[in-house]
BATIVEX-132189 format. One line per 2 residues: number of its first residue (from 1); their letters; for each residue x, y, z of C-alpha. Coordinates in steps of 0.02 Angstrom, whole numbers, plus 50000, padded with zeros to 5 digits. Example, Ala and Ser with C-alpha at 12.3 -4.5 7.8 and 13.67 -1.06 7.14 Angstrom:
<atoms>
1> AS> 50615 49775 50390  50684 49947 50357
</atoms>
This chain:
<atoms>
1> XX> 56179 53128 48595  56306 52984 48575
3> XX> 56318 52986 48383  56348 52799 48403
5> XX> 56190 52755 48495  56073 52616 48407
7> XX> 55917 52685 48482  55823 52766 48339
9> XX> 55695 52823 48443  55798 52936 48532
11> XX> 55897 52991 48374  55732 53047 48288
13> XX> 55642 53106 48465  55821 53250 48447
15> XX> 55776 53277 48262  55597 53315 48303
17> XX> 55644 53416 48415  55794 53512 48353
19> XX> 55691 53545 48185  55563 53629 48302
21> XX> 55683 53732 48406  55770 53779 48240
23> XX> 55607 53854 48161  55576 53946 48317
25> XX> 55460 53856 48424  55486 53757 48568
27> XX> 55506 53587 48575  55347 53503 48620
29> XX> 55378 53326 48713  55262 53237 48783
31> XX> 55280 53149 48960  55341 52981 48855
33> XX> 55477 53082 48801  55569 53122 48963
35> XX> 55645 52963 48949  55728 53022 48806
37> XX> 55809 53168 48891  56006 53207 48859
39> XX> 56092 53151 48993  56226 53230 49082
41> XX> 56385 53158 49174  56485 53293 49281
43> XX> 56670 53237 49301  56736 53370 49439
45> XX> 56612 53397 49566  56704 53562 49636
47> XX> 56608 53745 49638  56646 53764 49436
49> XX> 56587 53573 49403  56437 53619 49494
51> XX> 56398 53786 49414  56417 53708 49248
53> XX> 56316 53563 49293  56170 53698 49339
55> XX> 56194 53803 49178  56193 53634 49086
57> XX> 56010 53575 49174  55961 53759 49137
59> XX> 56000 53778 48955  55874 53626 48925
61> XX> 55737 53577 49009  55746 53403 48962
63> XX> 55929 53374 49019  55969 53271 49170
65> XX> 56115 53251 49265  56130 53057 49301
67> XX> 56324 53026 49340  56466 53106 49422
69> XX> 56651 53098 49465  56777 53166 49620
71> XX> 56895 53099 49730  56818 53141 49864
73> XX> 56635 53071 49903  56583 53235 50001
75> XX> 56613 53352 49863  56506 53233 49769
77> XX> 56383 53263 49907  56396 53446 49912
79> XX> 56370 53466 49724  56221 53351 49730
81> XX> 56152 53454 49875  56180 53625 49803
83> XX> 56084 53576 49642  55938 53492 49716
85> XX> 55914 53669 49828  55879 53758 49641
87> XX> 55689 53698 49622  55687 53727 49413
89> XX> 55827 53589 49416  55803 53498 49583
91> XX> 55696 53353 49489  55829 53328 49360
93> XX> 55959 53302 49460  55934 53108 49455
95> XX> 56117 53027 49517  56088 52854 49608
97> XX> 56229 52814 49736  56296 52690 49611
99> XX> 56337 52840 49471  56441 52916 49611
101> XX> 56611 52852 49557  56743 52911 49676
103> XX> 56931 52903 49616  57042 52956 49467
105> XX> 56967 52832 49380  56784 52896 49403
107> XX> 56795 52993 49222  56795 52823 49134
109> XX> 56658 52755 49227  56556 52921 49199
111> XX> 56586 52909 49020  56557 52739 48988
113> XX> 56391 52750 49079  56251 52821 48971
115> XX> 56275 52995 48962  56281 53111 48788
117> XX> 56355 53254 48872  56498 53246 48990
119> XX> 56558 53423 49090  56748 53415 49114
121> XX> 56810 53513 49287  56923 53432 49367
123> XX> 57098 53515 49377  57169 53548 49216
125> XX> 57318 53419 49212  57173 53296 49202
127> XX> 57092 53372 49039  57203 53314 48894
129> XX> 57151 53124 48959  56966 53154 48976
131> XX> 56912 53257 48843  57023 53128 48710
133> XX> 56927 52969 48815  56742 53076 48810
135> XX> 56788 53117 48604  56849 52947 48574
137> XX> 56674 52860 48648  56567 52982 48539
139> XX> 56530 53106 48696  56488 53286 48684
141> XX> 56606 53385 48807  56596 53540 48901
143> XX> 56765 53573 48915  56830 53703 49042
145> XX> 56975 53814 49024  57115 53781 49017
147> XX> 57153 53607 48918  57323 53574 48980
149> XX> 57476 53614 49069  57594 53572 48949
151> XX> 57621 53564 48762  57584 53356 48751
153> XX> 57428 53395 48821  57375 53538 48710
155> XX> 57440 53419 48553  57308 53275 48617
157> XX> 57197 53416 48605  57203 53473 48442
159> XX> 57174 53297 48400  57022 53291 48511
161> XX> 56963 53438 48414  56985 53375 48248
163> XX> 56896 53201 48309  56765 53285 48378
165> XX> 56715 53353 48211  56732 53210 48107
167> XX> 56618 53149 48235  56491 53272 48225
169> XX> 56512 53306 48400  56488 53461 48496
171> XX> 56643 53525 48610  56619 53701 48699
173> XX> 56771 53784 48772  56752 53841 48950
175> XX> 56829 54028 48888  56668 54117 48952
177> XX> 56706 54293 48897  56684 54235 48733
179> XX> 56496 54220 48759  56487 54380 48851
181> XX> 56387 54483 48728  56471 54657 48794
183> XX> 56629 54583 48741  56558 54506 48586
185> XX> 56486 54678 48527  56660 54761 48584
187> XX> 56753 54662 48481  56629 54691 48349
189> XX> 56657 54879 48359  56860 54850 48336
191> XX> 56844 54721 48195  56739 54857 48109
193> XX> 56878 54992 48129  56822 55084 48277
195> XX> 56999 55100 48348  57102 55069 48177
197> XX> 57214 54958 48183  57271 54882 48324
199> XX> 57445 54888 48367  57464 54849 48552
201> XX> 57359 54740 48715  57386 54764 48880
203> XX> 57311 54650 48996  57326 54637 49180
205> XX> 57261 54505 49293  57286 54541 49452
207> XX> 57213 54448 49612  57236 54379 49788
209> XX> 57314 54186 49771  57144 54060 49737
211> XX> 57213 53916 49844  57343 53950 49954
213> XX> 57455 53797 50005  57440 53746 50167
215> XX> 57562 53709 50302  57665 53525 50269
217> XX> 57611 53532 50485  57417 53512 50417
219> XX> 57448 53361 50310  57360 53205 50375
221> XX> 57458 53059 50436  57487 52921 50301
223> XX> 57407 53030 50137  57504 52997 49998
225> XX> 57599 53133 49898  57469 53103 49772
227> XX> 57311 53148 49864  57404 53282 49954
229> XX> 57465 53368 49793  57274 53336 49714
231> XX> 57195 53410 49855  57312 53557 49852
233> XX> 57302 53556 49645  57312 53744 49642
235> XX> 57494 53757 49697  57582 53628 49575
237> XX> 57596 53652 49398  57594 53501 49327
239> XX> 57411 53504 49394  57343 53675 49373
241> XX> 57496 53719 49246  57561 53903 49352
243> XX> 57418 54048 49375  57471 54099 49222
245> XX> 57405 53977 49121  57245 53936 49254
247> XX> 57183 54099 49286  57268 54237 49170
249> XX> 57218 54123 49008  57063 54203 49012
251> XX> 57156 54369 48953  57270 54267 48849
253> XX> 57122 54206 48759  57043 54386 48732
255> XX> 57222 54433 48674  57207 54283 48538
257> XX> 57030 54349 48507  57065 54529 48471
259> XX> 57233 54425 48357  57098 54339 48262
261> XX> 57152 54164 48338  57318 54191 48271
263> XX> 57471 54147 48358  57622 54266 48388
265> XX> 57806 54226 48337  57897 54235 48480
267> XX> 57882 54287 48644  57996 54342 48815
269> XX> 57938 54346 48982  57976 54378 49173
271> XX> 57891 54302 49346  57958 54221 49502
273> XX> 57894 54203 49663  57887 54354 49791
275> XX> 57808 54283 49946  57885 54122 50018
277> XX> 57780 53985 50018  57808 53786 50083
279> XX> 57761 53662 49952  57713 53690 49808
281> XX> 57818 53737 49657  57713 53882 49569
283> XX> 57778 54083 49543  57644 54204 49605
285> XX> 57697 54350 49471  57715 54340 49280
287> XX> 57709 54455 49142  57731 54412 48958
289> XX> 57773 54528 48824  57720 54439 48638
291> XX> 57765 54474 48481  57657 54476 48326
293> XX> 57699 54502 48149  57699 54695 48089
295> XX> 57773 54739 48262  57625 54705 48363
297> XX> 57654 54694 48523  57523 54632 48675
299> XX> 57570 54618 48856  57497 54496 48992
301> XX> 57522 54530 49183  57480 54416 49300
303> XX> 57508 54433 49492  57416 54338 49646
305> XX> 57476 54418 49798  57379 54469 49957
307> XX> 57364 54666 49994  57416 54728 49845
309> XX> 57322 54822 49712  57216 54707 49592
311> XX> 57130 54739 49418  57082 54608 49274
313> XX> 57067 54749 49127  57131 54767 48946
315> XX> 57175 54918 48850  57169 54893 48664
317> XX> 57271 55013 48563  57226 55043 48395
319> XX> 57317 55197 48257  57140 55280 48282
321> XX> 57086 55277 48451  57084 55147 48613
323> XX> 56975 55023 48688  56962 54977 48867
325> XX> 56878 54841 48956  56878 54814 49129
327> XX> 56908 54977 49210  56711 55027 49235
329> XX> 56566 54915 49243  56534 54936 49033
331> XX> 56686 54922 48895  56709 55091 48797
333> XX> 56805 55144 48637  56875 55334 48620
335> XX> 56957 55407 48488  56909 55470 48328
337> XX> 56736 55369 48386  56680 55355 48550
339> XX> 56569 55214 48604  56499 55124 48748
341> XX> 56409 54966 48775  56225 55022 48804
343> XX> 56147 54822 48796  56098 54721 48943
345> XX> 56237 54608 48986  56172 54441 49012
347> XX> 56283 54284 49092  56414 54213 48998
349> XX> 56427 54066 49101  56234 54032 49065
351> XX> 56250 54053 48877  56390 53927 48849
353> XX> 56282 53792 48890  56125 53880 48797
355> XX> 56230 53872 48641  56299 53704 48687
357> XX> 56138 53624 48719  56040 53706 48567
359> XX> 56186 53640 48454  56167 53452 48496
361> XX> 55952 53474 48476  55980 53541 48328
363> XX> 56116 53417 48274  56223 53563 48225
365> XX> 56388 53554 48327  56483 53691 48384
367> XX> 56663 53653 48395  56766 53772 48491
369> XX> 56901 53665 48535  57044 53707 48443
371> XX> 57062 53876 48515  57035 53813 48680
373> XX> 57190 53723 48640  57281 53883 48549
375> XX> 57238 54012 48679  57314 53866 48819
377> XX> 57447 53857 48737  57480 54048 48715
379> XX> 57484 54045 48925  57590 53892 48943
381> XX> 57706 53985 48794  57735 54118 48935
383> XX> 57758 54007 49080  57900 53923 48976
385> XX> 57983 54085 48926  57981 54147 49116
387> XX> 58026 53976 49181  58176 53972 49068
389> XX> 58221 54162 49029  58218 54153 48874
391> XX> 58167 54194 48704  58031 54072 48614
393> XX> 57933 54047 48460  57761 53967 48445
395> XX> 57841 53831 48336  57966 53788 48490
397> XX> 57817 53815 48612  57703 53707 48536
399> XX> 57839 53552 48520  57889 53552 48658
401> XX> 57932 53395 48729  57897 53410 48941
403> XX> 57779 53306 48981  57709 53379 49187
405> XX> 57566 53260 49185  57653 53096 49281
407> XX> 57655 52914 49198  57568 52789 49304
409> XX> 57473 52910 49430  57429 52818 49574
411> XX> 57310 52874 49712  57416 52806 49845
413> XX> 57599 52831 49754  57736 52955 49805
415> XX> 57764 53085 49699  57913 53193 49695
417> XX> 57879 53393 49687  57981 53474 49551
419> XX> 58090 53614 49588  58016 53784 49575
421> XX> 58095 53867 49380  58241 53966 49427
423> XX> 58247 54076 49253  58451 54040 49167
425> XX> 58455 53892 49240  58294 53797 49202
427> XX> 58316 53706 49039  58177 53718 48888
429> X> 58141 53560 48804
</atoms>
């Protein structure tokens, strides 16, 4: 709930409640009490705002979805649509046409409405300015990955993260595979010395392009370079910060898992872009080779390329055996012990918001949010060190001073596209 709120009633109706949900039992409510449900705003009403708004109504059945946010009024009416077709949810889904708030200033106006949880999805160059404005007016925020595309916005977001806790609010990272209990238990086996220890990752991400940027010939007549480059987010980096960091963070985040949220020392990479493409200034190819202390070593490809060969798998390498994940349906360890996942895996997507939404009824937060901002920023480290060529440490990484996100954005403004990186000659600062 907003820890700020002056209704006691609702304050004590969510301490009721939590203290029964914490002893085991459901929460009992009577029909006075769905007034006092937690109410969700959904800022990004695109197929990942949506599924999270559905996990959200799911986790609790007392949570209703009662503002939104797009640019574009018919995703807002395709969201809204595709929820109230799921009958557990349908009658929680309770957004009047004047919580519809259409434009880049619809966050605000979501989170200044009466919501206690707001859902961030909107592309991730938007995400350093709405989670610190959701924080800031005493929000709980699901927060999806990743948090920025450069390293101002992962700095606002360590700050976010520390607010949120002196807050006592909840912030859940949108890294999914961290609630995926075969990957939980897998990790568990390593971190008890199933493989030894580790002294090399290899991850590969490798997938057909998610967005591909249309022909300059398809752009409507009189849309501004803003709208064009939003509605085409995927393909510039100051919005969606390269495919390294807003697709291949998910393995950059298992790689800071198996690290123990550590960050390397320095790190080199490669990437460019193979297949022409007009507009746009993103590579489609990376791969990052990072160095930890005591010679460590992991190594992150990335490639999003039609017809070629695709995987998303890590192989953990450890002084007493291996550990993959990804190349079978169930992760397996062999060496001197050999083990497979034998559980039922259940959905990672789901259990973010069951953890998210038991945390704020039981008024203990969970606060993920600082490695949502470290495992960012150990994707846009890459991206800098393949944009540039060369060699960088975290400490450089993390100070960076290029700021993608633009001053000013206007809906209707002209907006210059940035060259695509040529590696040598593209500057680090």
């Amino acid at each position: 709930m907003n820890n700020e709120s002056k209704k006691p009633e609702r304050r004590e109706f969510l301490k009721t409640a939590g203290a029964a949900i914490a002893a085991g039992f459901p929460a009992i409510i009577s029909a006075q009490s769905v007034t006092n449900a937690i109410k969700v705003g959904l800022v990004g009403c695109g197929g990942r705002g949506t599924g999270a708004a559905s996990q959200a109504l799911t986790a609790d059945d007392y949570a209703e979805l009662i503002a939104v946010a797009d640019i574009d009024q018919e995703q807002i009416d395709h969201s809204l649509a595709s929820l109230k077709r799921i009958s557990k949810i349908a009658d929680r889904v309770k957004v009047e046409q004047a919580a519809q708030h259409v434009g880049l200033d619809g966050f605000q106006k979501v989170i200044d409405s009466k919501v206690d949880v707001v859902l961030l999805a909107t592309p991730p160059g938007f995400r350093p300015l709405h989670l610190a404005t959701a924080i800031n007016a005493g929000k709980h925020v699901f927060c999806e990955k990743p948090v920025s595309t450069d390293a101002p916005g992962i700095r606002s977001a360590l700050a976010s993260a520390e607010l949120a806790a002196k807050k006592n609010l909840s912030l859940m990272a949108g890294f999914c595979w961290r609630y995926n209990n075969m990957i939980e238990e897998t990790f568990q086996q390593m971190e008890n010395g199933a493989i030894g220890k580790t002294v090399a990752y290899y991850a590969t991400y490798y997938t057909n392009p998610v967005k591909p940027m249309p022909p300059a010939s398809t752009r409507p007549a009189g849309m501004s370079d803003v709208e064009w480059q939003i509605r085409n987010w995927y393909n510039f980096v100051w919005l969606c910060g390269d495919s390294l960091v807003e697709q291949a963070v998910h393995s950059a985040d298992k790689i800071a898992w198996a690290m123990h949220d550590e960050p390397p020392e320095s790190c080199v990479a490669v990437g460019g872009r193979t297949i022409p493409a007009e507009g746009g200034n993103i590579y489609d190819h990376f791969e990052v080779n990072y160095i930890y202390p005591n010679g460590v070593r992991a190594f992150l490809a990335n490639r999003q390329m039609v017809g070629c060969y695709n995987e998303n798998s890590d192989y953990i390498l450890g002084t007493d055996g291996t550990c993959t994940i990804g190349r079978g349906p169930r992760p397996r360890i062999e060496g001197k012990k050999t083990w497979t996942f034998s559980g039922q895996p259940y959905n990672m997507y789901q259990k973010e918001h069951d953890v998210l939404f038991a945390a704020i009824r039981k008024n203990q937060p969970v606060n993920n949010g600082k490695r949502l901002a470290t495992s960012t920023m150990l994707a846009i480290m890459g991206r800098m060190a393949a944009y540039t060529g060369q060699q960088l440490t975290w400490e450089q990484a993390l100070n960076s001073q290029e700021h993608l996100y633009p001053e000013n954005l206007d809906w209707k403004g002209r907006l210059e596209v940035k060259p695509r990186a040529e590696p040598g000659v593209t500057k680090f600062f």
